[in-house]
Jmol script that loads the backbone (N, CA, C; Angstrom):
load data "model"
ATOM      1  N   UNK A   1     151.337 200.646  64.098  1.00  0.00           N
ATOM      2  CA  UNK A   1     150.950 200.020  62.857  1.00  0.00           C
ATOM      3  C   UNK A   1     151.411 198.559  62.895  1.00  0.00           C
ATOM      4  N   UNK A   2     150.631 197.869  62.713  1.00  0.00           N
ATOM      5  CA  UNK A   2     150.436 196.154  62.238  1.00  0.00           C
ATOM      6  C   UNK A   2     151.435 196.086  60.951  1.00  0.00           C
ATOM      7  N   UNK A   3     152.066 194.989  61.216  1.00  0.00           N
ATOM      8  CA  UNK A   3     152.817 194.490  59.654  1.00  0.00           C
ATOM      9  C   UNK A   3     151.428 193.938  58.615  1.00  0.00           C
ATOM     10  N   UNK A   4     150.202 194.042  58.782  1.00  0.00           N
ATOM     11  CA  UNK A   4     149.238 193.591  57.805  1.00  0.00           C
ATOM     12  C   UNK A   4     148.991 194.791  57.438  1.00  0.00           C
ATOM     13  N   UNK A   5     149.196 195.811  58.219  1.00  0.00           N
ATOM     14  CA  UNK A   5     148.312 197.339  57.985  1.00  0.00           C
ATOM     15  C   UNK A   5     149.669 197.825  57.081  1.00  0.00           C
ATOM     16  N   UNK A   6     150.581 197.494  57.314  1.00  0.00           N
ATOM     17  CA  UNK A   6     151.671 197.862  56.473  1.00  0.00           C
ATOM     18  C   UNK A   6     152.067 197.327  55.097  1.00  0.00           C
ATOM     19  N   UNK A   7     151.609 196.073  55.073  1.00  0.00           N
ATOM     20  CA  UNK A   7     151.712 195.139  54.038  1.00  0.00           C
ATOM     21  C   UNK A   7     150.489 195.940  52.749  1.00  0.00           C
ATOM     22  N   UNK A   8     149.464 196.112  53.848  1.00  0.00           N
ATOM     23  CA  UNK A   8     148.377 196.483  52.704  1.00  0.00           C
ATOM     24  C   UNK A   8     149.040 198.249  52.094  1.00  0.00           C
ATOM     25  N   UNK A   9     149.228 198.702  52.896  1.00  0.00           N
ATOM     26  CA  UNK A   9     149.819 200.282  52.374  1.00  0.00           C
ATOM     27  C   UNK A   9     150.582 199.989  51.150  1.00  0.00           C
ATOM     28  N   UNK A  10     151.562 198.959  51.241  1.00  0.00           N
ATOM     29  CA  UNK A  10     152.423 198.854  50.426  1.00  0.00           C
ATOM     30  C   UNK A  10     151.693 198.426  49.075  1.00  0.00           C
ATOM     31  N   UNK A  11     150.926 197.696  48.686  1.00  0.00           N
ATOM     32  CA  UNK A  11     150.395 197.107  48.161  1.00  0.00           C
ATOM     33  C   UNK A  11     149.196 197.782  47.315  1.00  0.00           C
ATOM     34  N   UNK A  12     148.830 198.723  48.201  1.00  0.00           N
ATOM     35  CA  UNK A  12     147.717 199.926  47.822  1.00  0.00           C
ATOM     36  C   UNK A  12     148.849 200.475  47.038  1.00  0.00           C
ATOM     37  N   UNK A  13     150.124 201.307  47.342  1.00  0.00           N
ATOM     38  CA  UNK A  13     150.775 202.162  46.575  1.00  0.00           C
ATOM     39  C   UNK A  13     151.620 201.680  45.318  1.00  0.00           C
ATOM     40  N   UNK A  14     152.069 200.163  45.573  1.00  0.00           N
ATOM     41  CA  UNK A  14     152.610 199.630  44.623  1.00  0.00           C
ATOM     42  C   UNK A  14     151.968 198.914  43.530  1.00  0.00           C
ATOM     43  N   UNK A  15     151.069 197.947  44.528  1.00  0.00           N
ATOM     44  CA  UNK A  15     150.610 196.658  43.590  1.00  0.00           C
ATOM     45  C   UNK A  15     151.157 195.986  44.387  1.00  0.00           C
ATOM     46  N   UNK A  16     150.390 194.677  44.454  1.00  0.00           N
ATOM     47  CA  UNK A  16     150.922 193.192  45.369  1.00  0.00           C
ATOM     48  C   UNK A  16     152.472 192.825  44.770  1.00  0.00           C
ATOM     49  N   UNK A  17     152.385 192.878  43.711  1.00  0.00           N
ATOM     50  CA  UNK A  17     153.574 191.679  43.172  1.00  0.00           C
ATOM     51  C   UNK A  17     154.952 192.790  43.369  1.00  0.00           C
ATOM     52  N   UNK A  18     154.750 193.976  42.785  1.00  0.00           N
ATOM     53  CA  UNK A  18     155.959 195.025  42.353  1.00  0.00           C
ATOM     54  C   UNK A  18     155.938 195.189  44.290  1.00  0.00           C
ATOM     55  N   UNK A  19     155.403 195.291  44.881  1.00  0.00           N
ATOM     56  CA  UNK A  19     155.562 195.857  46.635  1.00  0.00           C
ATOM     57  C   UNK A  19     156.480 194.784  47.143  1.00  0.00           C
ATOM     58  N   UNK A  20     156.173 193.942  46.852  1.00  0.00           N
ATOM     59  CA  UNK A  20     157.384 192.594  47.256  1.00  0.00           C
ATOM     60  C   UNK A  20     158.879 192.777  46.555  1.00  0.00           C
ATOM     61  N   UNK A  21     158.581 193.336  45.551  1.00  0.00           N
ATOM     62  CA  UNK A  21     159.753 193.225  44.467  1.00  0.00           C
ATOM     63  C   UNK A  21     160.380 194.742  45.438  1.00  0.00           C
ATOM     64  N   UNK A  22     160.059 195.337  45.335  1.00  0.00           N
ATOM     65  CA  UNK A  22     160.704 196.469  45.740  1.00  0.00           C
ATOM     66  C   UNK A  22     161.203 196.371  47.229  1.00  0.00           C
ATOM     67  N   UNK A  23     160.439 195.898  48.075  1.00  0.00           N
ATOM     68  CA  UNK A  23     160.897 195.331  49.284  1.00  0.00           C
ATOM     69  C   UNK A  23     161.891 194.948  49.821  1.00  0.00           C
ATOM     70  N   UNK A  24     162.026 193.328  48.366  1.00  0.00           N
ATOM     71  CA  UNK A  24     163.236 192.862  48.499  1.00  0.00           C
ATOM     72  C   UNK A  24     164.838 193.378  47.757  1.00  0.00           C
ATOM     73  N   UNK A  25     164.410 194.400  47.158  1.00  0.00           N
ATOM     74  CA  UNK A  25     165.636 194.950  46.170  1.00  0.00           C
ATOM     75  C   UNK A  25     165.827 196.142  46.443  1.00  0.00           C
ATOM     76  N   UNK A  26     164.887 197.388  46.902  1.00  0.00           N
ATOM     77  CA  UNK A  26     165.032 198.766  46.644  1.00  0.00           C
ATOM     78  C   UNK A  26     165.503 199.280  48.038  1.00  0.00           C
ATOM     79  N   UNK A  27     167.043 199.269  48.492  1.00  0.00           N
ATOM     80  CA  UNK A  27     167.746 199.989  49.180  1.00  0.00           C
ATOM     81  C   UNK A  27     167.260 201.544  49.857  1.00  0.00           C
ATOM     82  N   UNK A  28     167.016 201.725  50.913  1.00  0.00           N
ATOM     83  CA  UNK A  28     166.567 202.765  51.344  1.00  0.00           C
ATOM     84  C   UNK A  28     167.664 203.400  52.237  1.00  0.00           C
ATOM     85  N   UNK A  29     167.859 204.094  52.134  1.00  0.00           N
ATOM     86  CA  UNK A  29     169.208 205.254  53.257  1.00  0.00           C
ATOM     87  C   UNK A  29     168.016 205.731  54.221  1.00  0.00           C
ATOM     88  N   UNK A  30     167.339 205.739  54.383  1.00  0.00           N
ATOM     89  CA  UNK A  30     166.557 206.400  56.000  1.00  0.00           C
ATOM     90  C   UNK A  30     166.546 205.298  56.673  1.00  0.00           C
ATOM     91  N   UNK A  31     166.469 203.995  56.157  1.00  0.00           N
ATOM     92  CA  UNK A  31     166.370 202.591  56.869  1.00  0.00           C
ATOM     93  C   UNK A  31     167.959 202.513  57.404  1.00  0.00           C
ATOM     94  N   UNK A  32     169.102 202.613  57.260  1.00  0.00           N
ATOM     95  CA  UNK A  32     170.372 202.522  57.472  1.00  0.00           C
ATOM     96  C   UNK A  32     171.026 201.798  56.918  1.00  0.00           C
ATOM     97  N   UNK A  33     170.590 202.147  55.236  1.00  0.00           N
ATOM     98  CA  UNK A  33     170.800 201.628  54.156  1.00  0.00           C
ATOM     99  C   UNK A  33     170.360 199.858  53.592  1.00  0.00           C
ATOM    100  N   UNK A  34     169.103 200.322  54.292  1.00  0.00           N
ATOM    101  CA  UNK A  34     168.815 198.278  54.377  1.00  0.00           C
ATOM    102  C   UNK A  34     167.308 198.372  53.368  1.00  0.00           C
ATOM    103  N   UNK A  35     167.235 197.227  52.825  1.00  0.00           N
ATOM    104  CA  UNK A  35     165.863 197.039  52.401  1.00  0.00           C
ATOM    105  C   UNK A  35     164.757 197.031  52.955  1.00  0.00           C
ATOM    106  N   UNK A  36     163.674 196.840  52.855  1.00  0.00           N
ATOM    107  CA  UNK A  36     162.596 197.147  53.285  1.00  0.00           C
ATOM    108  C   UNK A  36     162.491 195.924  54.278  1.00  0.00           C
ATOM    109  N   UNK A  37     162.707 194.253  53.416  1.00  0.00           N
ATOM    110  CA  UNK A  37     162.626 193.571  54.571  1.00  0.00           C
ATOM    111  C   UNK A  37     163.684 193.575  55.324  1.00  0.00           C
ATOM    112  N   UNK A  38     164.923 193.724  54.683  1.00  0.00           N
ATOM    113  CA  UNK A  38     165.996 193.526  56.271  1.00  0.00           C
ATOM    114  C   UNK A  38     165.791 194.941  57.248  1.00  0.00           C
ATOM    115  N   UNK A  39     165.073 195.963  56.932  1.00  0.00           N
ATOM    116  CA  UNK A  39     164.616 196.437  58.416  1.00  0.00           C
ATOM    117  C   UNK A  39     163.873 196.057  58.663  1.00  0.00           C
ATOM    118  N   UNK A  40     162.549 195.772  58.393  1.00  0.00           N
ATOM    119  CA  UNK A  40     161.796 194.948  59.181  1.00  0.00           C
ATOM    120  C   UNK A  40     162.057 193.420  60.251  1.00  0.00           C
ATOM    121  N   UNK A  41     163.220 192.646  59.295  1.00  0.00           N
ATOM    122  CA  UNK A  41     163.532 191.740  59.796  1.00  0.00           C
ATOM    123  C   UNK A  41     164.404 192.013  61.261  1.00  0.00           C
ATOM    124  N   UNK A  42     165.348 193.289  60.601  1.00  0.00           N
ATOM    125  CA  UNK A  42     165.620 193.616  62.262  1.00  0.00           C
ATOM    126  C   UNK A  42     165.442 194.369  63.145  1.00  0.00           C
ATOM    127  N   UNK A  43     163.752 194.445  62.970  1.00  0.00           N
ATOM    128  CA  UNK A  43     162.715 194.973  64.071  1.00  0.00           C
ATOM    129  C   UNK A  43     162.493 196.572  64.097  1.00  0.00           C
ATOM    130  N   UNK A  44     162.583 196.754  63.218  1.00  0.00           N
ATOM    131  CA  UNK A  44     162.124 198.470  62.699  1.00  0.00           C
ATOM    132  C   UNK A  44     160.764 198.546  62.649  1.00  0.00           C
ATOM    133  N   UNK A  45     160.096 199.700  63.587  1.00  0.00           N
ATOM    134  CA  UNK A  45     158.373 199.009  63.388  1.00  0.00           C
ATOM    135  C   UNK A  45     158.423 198.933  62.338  1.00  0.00           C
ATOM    136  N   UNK A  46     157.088 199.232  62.095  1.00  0.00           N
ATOM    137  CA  UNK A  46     156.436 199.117  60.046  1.00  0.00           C
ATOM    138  C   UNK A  46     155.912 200.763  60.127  1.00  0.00           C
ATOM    139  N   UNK A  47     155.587 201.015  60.928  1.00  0.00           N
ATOM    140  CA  UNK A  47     155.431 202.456  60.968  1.00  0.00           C
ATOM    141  C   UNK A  47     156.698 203.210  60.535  1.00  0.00           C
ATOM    142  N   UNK A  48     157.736 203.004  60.865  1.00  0.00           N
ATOM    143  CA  UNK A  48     158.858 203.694  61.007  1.00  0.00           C
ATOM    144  C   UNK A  48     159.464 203.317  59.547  1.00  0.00           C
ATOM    145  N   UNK A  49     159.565 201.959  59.223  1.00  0.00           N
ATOM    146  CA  UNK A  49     159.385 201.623  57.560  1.00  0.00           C
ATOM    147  C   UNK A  49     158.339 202.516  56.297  1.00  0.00           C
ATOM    148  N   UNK A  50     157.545 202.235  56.776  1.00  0.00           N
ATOM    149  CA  UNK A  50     156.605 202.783  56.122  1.00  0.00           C
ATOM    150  C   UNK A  50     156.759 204.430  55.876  1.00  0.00           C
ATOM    151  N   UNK A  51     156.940 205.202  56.947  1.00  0.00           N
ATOM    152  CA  UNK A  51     157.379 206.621  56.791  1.00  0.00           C
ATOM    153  C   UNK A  51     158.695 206.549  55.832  1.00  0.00           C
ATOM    154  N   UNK A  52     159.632 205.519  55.732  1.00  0.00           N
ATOM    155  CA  UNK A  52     160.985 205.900  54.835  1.00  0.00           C
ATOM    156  C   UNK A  52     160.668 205.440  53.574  1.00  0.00           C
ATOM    157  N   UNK A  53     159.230 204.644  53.220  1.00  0.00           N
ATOM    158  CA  UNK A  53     158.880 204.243  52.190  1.00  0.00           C
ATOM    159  C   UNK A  53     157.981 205.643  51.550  1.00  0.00           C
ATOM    160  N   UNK A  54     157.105 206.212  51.883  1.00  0.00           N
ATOM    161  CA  UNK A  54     156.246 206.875  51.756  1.00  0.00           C
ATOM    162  C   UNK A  54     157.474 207.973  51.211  1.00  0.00           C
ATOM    163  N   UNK A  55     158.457 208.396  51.984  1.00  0.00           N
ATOM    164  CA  UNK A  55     159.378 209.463  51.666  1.00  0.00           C
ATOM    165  C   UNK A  55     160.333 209.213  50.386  1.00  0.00           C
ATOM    166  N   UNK A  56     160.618 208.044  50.431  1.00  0.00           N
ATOM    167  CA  UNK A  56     161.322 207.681  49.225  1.00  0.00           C
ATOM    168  C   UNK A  56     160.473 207.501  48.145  1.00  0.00           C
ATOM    169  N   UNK A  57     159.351 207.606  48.143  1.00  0.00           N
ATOM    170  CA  UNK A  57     158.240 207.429  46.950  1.00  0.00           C
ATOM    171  C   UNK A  57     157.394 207.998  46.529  1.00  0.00           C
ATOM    172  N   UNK A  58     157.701 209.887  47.397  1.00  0.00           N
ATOM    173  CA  UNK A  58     157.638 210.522  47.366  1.00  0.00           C
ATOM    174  C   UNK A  58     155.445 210.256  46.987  1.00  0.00           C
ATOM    175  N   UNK A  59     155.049 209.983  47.892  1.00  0.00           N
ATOM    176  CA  UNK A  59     153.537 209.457  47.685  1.00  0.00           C
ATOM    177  C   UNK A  59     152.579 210.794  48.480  1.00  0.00           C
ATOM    178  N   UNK A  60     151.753 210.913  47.786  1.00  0.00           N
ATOM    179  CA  UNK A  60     150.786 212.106  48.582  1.00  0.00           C
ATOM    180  C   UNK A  60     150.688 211.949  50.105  1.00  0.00           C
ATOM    181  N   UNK A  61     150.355 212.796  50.881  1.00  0.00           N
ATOM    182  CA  UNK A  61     150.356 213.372  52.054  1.00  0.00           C
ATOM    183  C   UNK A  61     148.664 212.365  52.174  1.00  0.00           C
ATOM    184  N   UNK A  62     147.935 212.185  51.461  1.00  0.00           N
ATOM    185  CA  UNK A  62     146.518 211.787  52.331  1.00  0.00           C
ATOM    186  C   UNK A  62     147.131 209.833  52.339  1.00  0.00           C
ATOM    187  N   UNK A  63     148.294 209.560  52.145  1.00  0.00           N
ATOM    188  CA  UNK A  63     148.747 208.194  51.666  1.00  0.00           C
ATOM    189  C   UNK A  63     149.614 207.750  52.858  1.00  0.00           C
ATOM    190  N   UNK A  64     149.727 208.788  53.338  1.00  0.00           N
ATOM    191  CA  UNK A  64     150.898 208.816  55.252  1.00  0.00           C
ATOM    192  C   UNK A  64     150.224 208.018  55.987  1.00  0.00           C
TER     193      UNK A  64
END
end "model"
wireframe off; spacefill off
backbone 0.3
color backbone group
């Protein structure tokens, strides 16, 4: 997965503006307790993001 293909997931499930917001604030423990961008920033695919997002947001199965 592409960080654009990831960007848009996020964005589909959140909304543009709140997907950023949550990104930068909403602490995830599957990430190793990091935000959305500081794992990304330190090189966590977006796939692998994206699965701890999807789980923490508990989002339908056709949304994986």
């Amino acid at each position: 997965m592409r960080h654009t293909e990831f960007w848009d997931r996020m964005d589909t499930a959140l909304g543009r503006a709140y997907a950023r917001t949550f990104a930068e604030q909403f602490v995830v423990a599957d990430l190793g307790s990091r935000t959305v961008q500081e794992a990304l920033a330190a090189g966590y695919p977006p796939k692998e993001v994206w699965r701890a997002v999807h789980a923490v947001l508990e989002l339908p199965e056709n949304q994986r």
